[in-house]
C-alpha positions in Angstrom: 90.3 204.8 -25.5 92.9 207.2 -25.5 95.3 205.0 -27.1 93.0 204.8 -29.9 92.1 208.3 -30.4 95.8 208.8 -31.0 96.3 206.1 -33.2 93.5 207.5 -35.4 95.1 210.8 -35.0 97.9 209.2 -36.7 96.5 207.8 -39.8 94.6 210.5 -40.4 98.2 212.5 -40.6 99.5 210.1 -42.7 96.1 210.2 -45.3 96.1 214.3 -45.6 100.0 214.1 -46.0 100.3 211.8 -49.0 97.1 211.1 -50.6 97.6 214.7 -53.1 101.0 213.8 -53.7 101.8 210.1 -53.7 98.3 208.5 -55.0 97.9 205.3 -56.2 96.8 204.2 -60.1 94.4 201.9 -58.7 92.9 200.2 -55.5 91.9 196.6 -55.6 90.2 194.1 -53.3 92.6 191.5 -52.4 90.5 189.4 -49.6 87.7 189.6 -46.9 88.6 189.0 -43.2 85.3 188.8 -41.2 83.1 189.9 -43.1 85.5 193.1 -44.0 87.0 193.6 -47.6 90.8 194.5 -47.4 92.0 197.1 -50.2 95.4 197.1 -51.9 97.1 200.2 -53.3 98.8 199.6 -56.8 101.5 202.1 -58.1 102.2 201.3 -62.1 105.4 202.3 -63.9 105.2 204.4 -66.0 102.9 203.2 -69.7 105.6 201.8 -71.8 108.4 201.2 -69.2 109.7 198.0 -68.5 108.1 196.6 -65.5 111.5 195.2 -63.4 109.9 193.8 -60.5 106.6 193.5 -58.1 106.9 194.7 -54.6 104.5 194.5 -51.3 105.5 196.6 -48.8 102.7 196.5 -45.2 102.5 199.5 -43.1 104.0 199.9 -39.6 102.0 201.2 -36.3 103.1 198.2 -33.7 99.5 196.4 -35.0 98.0 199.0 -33.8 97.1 201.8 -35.8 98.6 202.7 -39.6 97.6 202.6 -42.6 99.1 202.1 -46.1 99.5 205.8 -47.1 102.8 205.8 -44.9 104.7 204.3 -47.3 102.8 206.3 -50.5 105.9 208.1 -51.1 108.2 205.1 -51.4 105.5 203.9 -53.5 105.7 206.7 -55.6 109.5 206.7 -56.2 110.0 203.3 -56.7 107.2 202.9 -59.2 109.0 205.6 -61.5 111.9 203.3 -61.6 109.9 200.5 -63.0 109.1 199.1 -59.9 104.8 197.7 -59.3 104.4 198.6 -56.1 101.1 197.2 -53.5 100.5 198.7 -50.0 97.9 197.1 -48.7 95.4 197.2 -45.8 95.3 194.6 -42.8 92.9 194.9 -39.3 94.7 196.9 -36.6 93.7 197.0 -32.8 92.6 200.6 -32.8 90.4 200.4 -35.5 89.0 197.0 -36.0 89.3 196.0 -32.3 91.7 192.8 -33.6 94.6 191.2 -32.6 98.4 191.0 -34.3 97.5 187.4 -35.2 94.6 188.9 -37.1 96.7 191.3 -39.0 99.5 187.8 -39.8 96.6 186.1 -41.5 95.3 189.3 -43.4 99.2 189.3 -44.6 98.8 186.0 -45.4 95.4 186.6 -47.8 97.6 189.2 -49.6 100.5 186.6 -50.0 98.1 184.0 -51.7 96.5 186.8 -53.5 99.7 188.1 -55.1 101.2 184.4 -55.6 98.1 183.7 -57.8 98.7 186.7 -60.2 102.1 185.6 -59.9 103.8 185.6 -63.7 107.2 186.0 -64.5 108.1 189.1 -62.8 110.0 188.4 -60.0 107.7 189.3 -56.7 109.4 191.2 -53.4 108.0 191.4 -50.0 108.6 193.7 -47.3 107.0 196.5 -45.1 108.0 198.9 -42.2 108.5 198.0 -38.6 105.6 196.1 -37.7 104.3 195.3 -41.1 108.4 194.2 -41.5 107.6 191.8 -39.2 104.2 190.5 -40.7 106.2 190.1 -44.3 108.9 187.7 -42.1 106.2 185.8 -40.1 103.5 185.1 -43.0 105.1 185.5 -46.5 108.9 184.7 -46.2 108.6 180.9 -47.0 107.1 181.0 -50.6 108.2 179.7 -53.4 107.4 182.6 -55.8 109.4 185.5 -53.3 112.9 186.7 -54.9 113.6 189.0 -51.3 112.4 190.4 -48.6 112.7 194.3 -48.0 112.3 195.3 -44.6 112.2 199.0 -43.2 113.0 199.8 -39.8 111.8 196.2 -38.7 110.1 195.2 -35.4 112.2 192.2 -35.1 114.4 190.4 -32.4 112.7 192.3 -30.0 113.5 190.3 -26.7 111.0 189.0 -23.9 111.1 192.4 -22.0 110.0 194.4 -25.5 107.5 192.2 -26.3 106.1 192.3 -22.9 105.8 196.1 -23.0 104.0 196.4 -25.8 101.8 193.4 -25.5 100.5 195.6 -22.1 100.2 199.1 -24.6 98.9 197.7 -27.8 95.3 197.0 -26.9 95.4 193.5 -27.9 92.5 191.3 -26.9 92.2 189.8 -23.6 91.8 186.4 -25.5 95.2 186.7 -27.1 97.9 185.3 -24.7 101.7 186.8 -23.9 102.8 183.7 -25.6 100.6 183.8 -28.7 101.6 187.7 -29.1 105.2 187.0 -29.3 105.1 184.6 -31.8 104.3 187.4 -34.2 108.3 188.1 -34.3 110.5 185.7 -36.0 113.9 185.8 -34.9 113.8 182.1 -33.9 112.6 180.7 -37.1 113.9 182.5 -39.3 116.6 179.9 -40.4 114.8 178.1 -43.0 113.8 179.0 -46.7 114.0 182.8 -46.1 114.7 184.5 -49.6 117.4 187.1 -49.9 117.1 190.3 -47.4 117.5 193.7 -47.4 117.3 195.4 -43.6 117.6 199.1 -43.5 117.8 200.3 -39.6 118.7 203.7 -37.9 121.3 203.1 -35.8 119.3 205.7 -32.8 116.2 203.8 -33.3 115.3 203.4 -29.5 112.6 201.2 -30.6 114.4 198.2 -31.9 117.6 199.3 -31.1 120.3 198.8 -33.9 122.1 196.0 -32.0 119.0 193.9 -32.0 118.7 194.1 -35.8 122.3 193.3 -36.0 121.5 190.1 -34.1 118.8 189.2 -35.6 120.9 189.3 -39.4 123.6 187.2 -37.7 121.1 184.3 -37.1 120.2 184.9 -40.9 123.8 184.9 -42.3 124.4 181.5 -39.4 121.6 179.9 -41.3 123.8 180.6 -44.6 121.1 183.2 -45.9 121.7 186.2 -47.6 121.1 188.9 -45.8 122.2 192.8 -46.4 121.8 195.4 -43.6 122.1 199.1 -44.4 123.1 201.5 -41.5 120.7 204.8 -41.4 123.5 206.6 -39.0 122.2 208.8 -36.6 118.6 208.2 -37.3 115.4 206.5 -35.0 112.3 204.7 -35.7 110.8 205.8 -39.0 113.6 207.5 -40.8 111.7 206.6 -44.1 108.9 209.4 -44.0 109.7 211.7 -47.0 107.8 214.4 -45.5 110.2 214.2 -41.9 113.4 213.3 -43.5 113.1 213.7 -46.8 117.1 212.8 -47.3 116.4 209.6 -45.8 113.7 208.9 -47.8 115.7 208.9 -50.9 118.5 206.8 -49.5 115.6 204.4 -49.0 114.3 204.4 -52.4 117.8 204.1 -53.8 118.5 201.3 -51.2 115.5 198.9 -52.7 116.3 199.8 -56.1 119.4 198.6 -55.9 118.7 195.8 -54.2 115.7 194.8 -56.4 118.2 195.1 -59.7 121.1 192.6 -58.1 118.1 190.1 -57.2 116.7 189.9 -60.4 120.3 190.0 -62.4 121.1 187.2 -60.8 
């Protein structure tokens, strides 16, 4: 219970924070997961810019807790540089009572939902730690994806990680150790994986740096592109504009680079 209390605690900072200074234009419904109607946040360019590329970014919070106004700010930013950016909801443990396997196939309803509006703007995925993780495991193998953006990703986490925060996350009792860890991709990761950006802090005590280093070694092994950007000196969620607001705009400038040598190409 307590777990949950401060998970809640958490999204609501995250809400009061952004939602006056980072809203979205619009809100759709992308999908409905027992019997529950996931939401999307869209942020336009502006009217009359060129619109370079789409962009889905998913929320961390260890499948937890979160919601989508953590990244708002990104959002924001990366929208004024012609950039459509979607943040959308999926089930979390300390809300909906669900399981990290829940929250892959709410990622996966978004995926199919975004591929169907699919046109000729090229289409990014990515999120933030866990929801990093979620954009690797359920939409990094389609045809329409031009790269994945990942954030401080919960990746290559190791057998002693994983069992930790199986134990703290809340998941239920129905979901086995085995069935948790398959939520992180390191180990199949080698096949039809678009171009990647990793951004990681290298004091992130979470997924420590080395792990991330690893873990775009078995990308590059698998002769995959993959890019990883050094936060120096910084931990677990370095991208929060209103912690480390320097950060923040290294972040933005990170994915808009990134974005523009994807679609050049």
């Amino acid at each position: 219970m307590l777990r949950k209390l401060i998970g809640r605690h958490i999204d609501d900072y995250f809400r009061r924070t952004y939602e006056e200074v980072a809203p979205p234009d619009r809100t759709e419904i992308f999908g409905e997961a027992a019997g529950q109607s996931l939401q999307v946040l869209i942020y336009e360019p502006p009217s009359g810019s060129k619109e370079v590329a789409r962009l889905s970014l998913h929320h961390g919070g260890a499948w937890h807790h979160g919601n989508p106004w953590q990244l708002s700010a990104i959002a924001r930013d990366l929208s004024a540089r012609g950039v459509e950016v979607y943040l959308p909801e999926y089930r979390t443990a300390s809300r909906d009572g669900t399981s990290v396997l829940d929250a892959v196939g709410d990622a996966e309803l978004l995926y199919r939902w975004l591929t169907a509006r699919a046109g000729e703007t090229p289409l990014f995925l990515g999120g933030a730690s866990a929801g990093a993780a979620l954009a690797v495991r359920a939409l990094g193998h389609g045809p329409h994806v031009a790269g994945l953006v990942l954030i401080n990703p919960a990746l290559n986490l190791g057998a002693a990680r994983l069992r930790l925060a199986y134990h703290l996350l809340e998941q239920p009792p129905s979901l086995s150790l085995e069935a948790f860890a398959s939520i992180d991709p390191a180990e199949s990761c080698r096949q039809g994986l678009p171009p990647m950006l990793l951004m990681h802090g290298t004091r992130d005590v979470l997924v420590p740096f080395g792990h991330i280093e690893d873990f775009a070694d078995k990308v590059r092994s698998a002769g995959k592109s993959c890019e990883l950007v050094r936060f120096a000196g910084y931990g677990h969620g370095f991208a929060n504009e209103a912690l480390f607001p320097r950060a923040h705009r290294k972040v933005v400038q990170t994915i808009e680079r990134f974005v523009h040598k994807q679609v050049s190409r």
